[in-house]
N, C-alpha and C positions, 0 to 999 in steps of 0.2 A: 850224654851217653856214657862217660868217664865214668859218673857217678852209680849210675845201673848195674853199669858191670861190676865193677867195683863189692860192691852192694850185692851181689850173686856170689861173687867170689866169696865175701867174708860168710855168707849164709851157708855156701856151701862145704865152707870150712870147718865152719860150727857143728854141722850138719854130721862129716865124717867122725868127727870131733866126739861130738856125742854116740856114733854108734862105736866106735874103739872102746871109748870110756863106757857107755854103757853095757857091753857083752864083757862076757868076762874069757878065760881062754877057752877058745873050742867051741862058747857056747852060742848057739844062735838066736836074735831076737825072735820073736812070734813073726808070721808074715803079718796078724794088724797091726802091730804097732809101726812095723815098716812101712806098710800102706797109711799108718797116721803122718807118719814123719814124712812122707812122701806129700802129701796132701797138704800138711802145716807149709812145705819149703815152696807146693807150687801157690798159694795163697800168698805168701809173702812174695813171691815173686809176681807175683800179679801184680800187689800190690806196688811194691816198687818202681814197676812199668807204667802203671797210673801217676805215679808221684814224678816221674821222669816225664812224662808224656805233659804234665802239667806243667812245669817248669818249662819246658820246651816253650809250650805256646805261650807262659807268659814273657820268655825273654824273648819271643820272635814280635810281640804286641810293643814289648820296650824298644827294641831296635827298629819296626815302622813309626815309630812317634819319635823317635831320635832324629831318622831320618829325613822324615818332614819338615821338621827342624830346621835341619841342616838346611834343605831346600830352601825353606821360607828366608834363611838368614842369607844365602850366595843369593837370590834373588832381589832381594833387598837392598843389598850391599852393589848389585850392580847394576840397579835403578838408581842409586842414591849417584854411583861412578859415573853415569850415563848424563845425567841432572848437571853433575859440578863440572864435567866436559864441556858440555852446551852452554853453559854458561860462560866458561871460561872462551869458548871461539866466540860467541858473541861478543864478549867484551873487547877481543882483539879485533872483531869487523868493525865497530864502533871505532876503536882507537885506529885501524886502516882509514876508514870515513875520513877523520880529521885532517890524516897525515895526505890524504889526495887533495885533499880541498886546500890545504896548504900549499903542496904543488901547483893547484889550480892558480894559485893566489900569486905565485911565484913565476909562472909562464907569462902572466900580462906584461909583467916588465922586460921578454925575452921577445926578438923581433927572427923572422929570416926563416933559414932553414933548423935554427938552434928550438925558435915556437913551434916550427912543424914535427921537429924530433919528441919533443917533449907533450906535446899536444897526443902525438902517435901512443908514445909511454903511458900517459896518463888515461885514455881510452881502453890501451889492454890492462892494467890495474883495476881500472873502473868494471870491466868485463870477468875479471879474477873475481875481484868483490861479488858480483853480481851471483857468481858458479858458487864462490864459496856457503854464500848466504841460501843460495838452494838447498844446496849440498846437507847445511845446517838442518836445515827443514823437511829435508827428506829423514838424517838423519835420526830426528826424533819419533820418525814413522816406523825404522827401520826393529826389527827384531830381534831379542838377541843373540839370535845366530846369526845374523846377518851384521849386528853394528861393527865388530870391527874390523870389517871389511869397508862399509863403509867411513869408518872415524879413519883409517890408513888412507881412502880417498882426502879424505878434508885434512889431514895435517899436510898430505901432499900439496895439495890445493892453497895452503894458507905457508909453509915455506915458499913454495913459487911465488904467490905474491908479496911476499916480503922480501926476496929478493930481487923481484921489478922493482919494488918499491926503493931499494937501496940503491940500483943505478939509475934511477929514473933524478932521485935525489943527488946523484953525484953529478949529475947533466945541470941541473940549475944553482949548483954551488959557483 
């Protein structure tokens, strides 16, 4: 629109421009040639408004294909985040798995109230695991308006169980 304007201005410039320069003192141009010159400046001014109208819709064409862009790339980018997350809690329920079964392994040789404490431990760990590993699996359902609501469940979910995990391990040291 800068440019339009712009672009009228300098026409109309020219425009007075020429009728100063062209009358001399006193004298008046014809009214045709004023009706030509009238007629030349709205012609070009059309024309400029085509030319402005057309640039218009080609950068509003570039800026929707930009924008898509954009989309198609934040979208990507947090399937790809979504993917290395999931992966990454999986790998830590695996590595929990181990670390109960160790415990597991480590209660047999514990007798009394010390097996019933730790036998109790190892049950809600086993029951964490369990939530978490849901949790996982809902998680890959969930939307992405809705994962990180859900991924703030499961990192809750997978501190708490690391931290049973930590005293349940300091009961059979």
């Amino acid at each position: 629109m800068k440019h339009s304007a712009t672009k009228i201005f300098i026409l109309a410039f020219f425009f007075a421009l020429a009728m100063i320069l062209g009358c001399g003192e006193g004298e008046k141009p014809p009214e045709t040639a004023i009706k030509e010159k009238q007629e030349e400046a709205k012609e070009e001014i059309k024309e400029i408004q085509e030319e402005a109208k057309e640039e218009v819709k080609e950068i509003q064409e570039e800026v929707k294909e930009e924008a898509g862009d954009v989309v198609d790339s934040v979208t990507e980018f947090t399937i790809e985040q979504k993917e290395e997350y999931s992966a990454k809690i999986n790998e830590q329920l695996l590595d929990m798995e181990k670390k109960i079964q160790e415990l597991k392994d480590q209660a047999q040789t514990m007798e009394g109230d010390a097996r019933e404490s730790i036998d109790q431990q190892i049950a809600e760990l086993s029951a964490m695991h369990e939530k978490a590993s849901n949790e996982l699996s809902k998680l890959k359902d969930h939307g992405m308006e809705t994962w990180s609501e859900a991924r703030q469940s499961l990192d809750n979910t997978m501190d708490q169980m690391e931290q049973a995990y930590q005293y349940a391990k300091s009961k059979v040291e």
